[in-house]
C-alpha positions in Angstrom: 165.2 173.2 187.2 167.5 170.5 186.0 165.7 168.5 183.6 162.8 169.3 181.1 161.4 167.6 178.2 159.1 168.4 175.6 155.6 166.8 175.0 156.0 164.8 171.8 152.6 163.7 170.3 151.7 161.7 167.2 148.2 161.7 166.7 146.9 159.6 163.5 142.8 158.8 164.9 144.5 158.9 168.0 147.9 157.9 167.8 150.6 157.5 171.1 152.0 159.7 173.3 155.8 159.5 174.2 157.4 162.1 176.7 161.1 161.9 178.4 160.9 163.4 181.9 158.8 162.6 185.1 156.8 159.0 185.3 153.4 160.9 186.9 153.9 163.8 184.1 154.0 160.5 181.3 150.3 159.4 182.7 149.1 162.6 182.2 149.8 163.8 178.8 146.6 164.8 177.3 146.3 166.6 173.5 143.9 169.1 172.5 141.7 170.5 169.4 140.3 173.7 168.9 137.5 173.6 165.8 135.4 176.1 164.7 132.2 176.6 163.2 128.8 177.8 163.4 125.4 176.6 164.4 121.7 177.1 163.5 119.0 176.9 166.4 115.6 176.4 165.7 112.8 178.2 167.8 112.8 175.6 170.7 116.5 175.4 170.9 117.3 172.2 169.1 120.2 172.4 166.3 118.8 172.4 162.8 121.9 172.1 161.1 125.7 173.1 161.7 128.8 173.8 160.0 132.9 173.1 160.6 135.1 175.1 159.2 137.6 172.7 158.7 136.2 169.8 156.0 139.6 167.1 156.4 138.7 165.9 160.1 139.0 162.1 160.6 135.7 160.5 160.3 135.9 159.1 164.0 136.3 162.5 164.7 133.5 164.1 162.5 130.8 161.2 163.7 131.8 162.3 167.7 130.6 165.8 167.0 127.8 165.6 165.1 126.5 162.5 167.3 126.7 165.0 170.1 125.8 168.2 168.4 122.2 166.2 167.4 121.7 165.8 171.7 122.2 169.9 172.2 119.1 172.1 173.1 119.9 175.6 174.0 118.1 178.9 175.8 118.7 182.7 175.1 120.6 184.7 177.9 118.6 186.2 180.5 115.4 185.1 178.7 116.1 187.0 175.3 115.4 185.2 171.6 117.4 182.5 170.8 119.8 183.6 167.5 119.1 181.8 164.3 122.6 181.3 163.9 125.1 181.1 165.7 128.9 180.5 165.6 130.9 178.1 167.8 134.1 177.2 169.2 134.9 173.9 170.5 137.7 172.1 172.5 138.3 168.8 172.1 140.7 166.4 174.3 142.6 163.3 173.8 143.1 161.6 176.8 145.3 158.2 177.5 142.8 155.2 178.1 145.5 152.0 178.5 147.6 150.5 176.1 148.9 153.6 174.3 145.2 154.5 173.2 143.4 157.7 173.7 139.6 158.3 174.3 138.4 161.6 172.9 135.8 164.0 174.3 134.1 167.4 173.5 134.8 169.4 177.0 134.8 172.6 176.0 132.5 174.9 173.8 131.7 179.2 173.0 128.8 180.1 171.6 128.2 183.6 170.3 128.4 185.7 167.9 131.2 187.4 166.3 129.9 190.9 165.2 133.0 193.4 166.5 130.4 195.9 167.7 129.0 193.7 170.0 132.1 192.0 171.5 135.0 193.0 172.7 138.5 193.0 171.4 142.3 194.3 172.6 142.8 197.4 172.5 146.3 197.7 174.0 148.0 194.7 175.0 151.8 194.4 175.9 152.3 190.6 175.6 154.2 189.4 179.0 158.0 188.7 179.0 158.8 185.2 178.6 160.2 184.7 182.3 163.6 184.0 182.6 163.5 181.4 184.8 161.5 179.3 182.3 163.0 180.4 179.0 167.2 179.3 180.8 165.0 176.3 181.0 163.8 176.3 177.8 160.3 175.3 179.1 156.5 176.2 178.5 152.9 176.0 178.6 149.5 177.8 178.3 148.2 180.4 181.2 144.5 180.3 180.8 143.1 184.0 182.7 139.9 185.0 183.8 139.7 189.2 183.3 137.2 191.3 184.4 136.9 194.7 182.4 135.1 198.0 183.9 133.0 200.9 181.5 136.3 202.1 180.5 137.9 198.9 179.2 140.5 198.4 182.2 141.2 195.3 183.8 139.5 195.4 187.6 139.7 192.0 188.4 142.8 189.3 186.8 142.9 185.8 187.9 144.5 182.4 186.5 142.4 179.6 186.1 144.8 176.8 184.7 148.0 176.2 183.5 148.9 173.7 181.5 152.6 172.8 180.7 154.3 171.8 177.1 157.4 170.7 179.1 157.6 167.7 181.9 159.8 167.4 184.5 159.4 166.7 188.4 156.1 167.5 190.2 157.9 170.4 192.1 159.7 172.0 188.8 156.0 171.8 187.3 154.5 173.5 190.4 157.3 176.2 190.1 156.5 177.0 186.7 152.8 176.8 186.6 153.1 179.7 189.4 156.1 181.6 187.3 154.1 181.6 183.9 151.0 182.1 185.6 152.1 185.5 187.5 154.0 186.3 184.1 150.5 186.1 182.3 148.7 188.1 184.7 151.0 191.3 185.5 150.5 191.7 181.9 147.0 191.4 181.8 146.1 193.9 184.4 147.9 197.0 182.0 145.8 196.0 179.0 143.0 198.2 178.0 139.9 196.8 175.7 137.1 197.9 173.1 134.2 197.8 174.5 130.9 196.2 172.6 129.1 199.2 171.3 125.7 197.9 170.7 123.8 194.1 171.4 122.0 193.4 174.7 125.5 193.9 176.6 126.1 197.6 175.2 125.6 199.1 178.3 126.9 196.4 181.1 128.7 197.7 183.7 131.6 195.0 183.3 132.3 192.7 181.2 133.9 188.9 181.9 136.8 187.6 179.1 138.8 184.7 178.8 142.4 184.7 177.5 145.1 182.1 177.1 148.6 183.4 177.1 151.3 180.7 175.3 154.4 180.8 176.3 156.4 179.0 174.0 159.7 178.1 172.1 160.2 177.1 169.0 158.1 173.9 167.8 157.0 173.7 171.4 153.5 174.4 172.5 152.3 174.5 168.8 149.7 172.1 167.6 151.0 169.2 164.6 149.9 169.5 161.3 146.6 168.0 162.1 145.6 170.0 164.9 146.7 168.1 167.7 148.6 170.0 170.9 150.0 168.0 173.4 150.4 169.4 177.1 150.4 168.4 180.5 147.4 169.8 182.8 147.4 172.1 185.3 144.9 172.3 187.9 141.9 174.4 187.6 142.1 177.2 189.9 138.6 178.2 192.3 138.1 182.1 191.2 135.0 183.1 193.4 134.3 186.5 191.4 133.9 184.1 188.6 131.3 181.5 190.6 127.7 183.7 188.9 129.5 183.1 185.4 129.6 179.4 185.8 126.5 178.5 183.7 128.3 180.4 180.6 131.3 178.5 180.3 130.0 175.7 179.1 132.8 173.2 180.7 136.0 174.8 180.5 137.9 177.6 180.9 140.4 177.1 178.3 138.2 177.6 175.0 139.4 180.4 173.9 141.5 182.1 171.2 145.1 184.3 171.8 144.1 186.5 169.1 140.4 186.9 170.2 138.8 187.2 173.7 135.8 185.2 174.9 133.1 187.2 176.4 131.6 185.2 178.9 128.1 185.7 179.3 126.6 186.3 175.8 125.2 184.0 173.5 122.8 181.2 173.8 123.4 178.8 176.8 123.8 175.3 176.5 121.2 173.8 178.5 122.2 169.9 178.3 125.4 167.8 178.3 128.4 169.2 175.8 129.4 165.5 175.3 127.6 162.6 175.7 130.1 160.0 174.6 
């Protein structure tokens, strides 16, 4: 790899983009959000009210959720009562739309809630060695994984659904490293053990589905700016067939999700209608 450049992105509502490196990787640049918060569902699955947990959003951004959080309706898993409350993580992207301005959409959401005994959480977890191919070339991104966790909190089943890069260079570089921090991520994963939810209607599942982003990174890159903002290049989303009767639970992407906390797929109240309707 002879030439890599960070993502650089200035984001005021939606500022400009300005990367050094590969012309394609330039069109691409996209910038991402994660917000939390919670939700309260009425009996017949609308939203009654909701909260963010961050108050100093800018107002375009504020209006774009709550204009879409007023379209959700929701059902409870496998037939179940819908929750009064609860909590919520979202993803939101900036993506170029022509003359150095970016449209912004809600394409990613969890639902569920947080109570320890009925999630699951690391138990022992060995973070992956930065690879050394990528750190000579001082480049990095984000490996999003799929896990699949047996009765006694082993990995059974690892897979990589995206990667997305914090570094630009030329199509074939990018390919190389997608693959190098993608295998990186996973040989790790598949020697970490979890806690397993203890009570809650998933107690006594025989598996259990998480997602997990790994971020490889150096220094300043792949960090978001002071407002939130992290600028990346997108990888492709990867088919993972184990994954296909999980699709309705993942509510649009596979890469909302926390480092510090898995995302049990599976649990919580399903969105039943668009996550973002413009």
């Amino acid at each position: 790899m002879k030439r890599w450049a960070a993502v650089l992105l200035c984001v005021g509502f939606i500022g400009s983009t300005q990367v050094v490196g590969a012309v394609s990787a330039r069109k691409s640049v996209e910038a991402s959000m994660m917000l939390t918060g919670s939700l309260e569902l009425a009996a017949d699955g609308s939203v009654s009210s909701y909260a963010l947990d961050r108050q100093d959003l800018q107002p375009e951004i504020a209006d774009l959720i709550k204009r879409n959080v007023a379209t959700w309706r929701f059902k409870a898993q496998d037939g179940g009562t819908l929750p009064g409350k609860t909590s919520m993580l979202l993803r939101l992207v900036a993506k170029p739309v022509g003359d150095g301005n970016f449209g912004v959409s809600i394409v990613g959401a969890n639902f569920g809630e947080k109570d320890p005994a009925s999630s699951i959480s690391f138990k022992d977890r060995q973070w992956p060695k930065y690879p050394d191919m990528a750190r000579h070339a001082k480049a990095g991104g984000i490996a999003y994984l799929m896990l699949r966790v047996d009765r006694s909190g082993h990995v059974t089943d690892a897979a990589v659904a995206q990667v997305d890069l914090t570094s630009v260079s030329s199509d074939s570089d990018m390919r190389t490293l997608r693959t190098v921090l993608g295998d990186a991520a996973m040989r790790a994963a598949q020697n970490w053990t979890f806690n397993l939810p203890t009570q809650g209607p998933h107690a006594n599942d025989a598996s259990w589905v998480v997602r997990v982003p790994v971020n490889f990174h150096m220094r300043d890159q792949g960090l978001p700016d002071k407002d939130g903002w992290m600028a990346y290049i997108p990888g492709p989303r990867q088919e993972i067939p184990w994954l296909a009767a999980y699709r309705a639970s993942i509510a649009g992407a596979v890469d909302t999700s926390s480092e510090e906390t898995p995302s049990l797929v599976g649990t919580g109240p399903v969105l039943t209608t668009p996550l973002n309707q413009g």
